[in-house]
N, C-alpha and C positions, 0 to 999 in steps of 0.2 A: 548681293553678297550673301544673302541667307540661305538661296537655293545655292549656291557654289558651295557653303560649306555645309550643307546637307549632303550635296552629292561627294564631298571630298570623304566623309565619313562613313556613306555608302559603301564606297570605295576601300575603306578601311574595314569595314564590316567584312565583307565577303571577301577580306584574303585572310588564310588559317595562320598563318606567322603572325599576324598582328594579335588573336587572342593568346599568341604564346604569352605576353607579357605577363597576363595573367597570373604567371609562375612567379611572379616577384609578391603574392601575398603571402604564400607558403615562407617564402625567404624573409618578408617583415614578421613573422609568427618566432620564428627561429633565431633571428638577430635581438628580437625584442626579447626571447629566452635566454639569450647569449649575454646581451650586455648587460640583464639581471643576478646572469650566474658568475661574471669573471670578474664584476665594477667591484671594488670596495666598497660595503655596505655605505660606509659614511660620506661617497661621493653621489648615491642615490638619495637623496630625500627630499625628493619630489615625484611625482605621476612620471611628469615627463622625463626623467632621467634615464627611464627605462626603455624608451621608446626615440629617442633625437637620434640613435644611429641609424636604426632600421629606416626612419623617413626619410634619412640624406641619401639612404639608397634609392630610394622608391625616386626620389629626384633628379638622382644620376640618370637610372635608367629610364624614367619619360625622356629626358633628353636625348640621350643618346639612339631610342626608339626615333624618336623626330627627327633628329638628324640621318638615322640612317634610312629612315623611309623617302625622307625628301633626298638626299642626297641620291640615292638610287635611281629616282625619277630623273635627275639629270644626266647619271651614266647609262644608262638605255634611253634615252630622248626620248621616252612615254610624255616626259610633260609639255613636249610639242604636241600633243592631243588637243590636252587642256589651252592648250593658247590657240588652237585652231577653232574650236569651240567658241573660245572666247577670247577673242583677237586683242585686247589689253590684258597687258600680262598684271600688274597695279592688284585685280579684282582676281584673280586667279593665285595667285601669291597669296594675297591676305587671304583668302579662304582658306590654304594651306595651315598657316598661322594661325588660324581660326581653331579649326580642327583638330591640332595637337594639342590645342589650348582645353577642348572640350574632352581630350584624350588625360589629359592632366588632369583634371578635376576629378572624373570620375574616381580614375584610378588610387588621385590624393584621397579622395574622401572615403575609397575600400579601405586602404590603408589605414589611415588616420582610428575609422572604426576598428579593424580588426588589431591595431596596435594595442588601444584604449581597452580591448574588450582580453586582450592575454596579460596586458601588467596590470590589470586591474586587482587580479586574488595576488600576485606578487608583492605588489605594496601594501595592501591590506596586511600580509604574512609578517612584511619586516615594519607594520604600525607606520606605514608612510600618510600623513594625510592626505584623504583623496580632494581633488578637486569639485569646487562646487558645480551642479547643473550648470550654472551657466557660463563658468571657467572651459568646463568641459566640451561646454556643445563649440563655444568662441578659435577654444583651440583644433578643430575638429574643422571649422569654418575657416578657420586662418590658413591649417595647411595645404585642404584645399583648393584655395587660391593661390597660393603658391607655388603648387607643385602646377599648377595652370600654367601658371606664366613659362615655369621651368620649360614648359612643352611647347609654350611659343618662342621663347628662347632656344631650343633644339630645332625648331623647325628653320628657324632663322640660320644656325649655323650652317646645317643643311645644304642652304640656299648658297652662302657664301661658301661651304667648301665640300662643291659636289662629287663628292664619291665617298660612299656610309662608309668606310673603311677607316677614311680619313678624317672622317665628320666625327666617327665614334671614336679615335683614338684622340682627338685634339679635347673634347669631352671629358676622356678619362683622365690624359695628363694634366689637364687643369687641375685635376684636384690636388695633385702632387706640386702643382704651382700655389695656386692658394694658400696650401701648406707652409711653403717657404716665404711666401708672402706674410702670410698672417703671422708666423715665428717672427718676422726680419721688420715688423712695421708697424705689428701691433691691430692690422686693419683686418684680421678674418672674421670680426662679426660683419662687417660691411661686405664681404665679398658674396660672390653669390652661391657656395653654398652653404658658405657659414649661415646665409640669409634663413635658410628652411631651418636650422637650428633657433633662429632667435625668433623666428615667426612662431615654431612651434613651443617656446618657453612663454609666446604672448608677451616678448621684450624683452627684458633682462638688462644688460648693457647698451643693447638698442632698444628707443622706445619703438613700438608697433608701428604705427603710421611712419616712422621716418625707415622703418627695414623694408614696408612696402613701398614708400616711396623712391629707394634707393633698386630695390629688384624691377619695379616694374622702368626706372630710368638703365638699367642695364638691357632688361629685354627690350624696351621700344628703342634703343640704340644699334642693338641689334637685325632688329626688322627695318629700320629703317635706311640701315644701309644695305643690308641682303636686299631690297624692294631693289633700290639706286642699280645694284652687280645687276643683277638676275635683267633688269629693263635692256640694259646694254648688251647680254650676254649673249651672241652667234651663238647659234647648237647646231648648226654644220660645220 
């Protein structure tokens, strides 16, 4: 399982579209300016206030990267390779999932740093207490595990709805679901991108340990029926 998702990531190394994402830390630098310049002072007064937009992006887009890289694998049948290789599909799947997982962290934990490190003289400016060392390094840890799962959770969709097209648009109207969700039920800190907002406040209205228990029960719900599709799935 370790060499499959080494080589999955291989794989993701040596294609130039995949460092595009890269362009999403420019845009966490910019949203994190943004939400400091337009929020009403009095609705910032904490570190993170400045910074829970920009991350919900950075979690959008792992996802919808993973889904649309996986989902492409199934609209050109490339991922008949990978099962011919390796003739259980079970171990080639989860590699997948593996991968985007390890694509999520990083990317969460550029982010996370590079958020931390532009609203930092911002809150200082408008006397925000900063967070202590170890608040700081926690929530810095926190969201990159999250923004992890995010990317095994996009790779999962992926799986279940192959064609990046489609993978990236059921992605993005989620969030517009959620939306009406969370107005109409009260439930968008539980939802899953509410999740990256309460993960990265370090709880709030959700304690920490039940918002990670709650995303990684969506992502492993996830995976595990994209494994079940994908097992069954003709690619002739």
């Amino acid at each position: 399982m370790i060499a499959l998702t080494r080589a999955e990531l291989m794989k993701l190394r040596t294609v130039r579209s995949t460092w595009a994402v890269l362009l999403v830390l420019p845009v966490v630098a910019f949203v994190s300016l943004l939400d400091a310049a337009l929020d009403p002072v009095e609705d910032n007064t904490s570190v993170v206030d400045f910074m829970d937009v920009s991350l919900v992006v950075v979690g959008v887009v792992v996802a919808a990267l993973a889904a649309a890289v996986v989902g492409s694998e199934f609209v050109r049948r490339t991922v008949g390779l990978d099962y011919l290789a390796v003739p259980r599909r079970f171990p080639v799947l989860g590699a997948k999932v593996s991968a985007f997982a390890c694509v999520g962290a990083v990317l969460g934990l550029l982010s996370a740093l590079l958020a931390t490190a532009v609203v930092t003289p911002i809150a200082i400016g408008r006397e925000v207490v900063l967070d202590g060392p170890g608040d700081a390094v926690l929530r810095i840890l926190a969201v990159t595990a999250a923004i992890a799962v995010l990317g095994a959770l996009g790779a999962a969709i992926g799986v279940l709805m192959p064609h990046p097209a489609v993978a990236v648009g059921a992605i993005i109207g989620w969030q517009f679901v959620e939306m009406l969700l969370g107005f109409a039920f009260g439930i968008g800190d539980y939802l899953p991108i509410g999740l990256i907002t309460t993960v990265a406040q370090l709880g709030g209205t959700v304690a920490l340990p039940v918002a990670f228990g709650v995303l990684f029960l969506y992502a492993g719900s996830a995976v595990g029926v994209a494994l079940l599709v994908a097992w069954r799935r003709d690619l002739t």
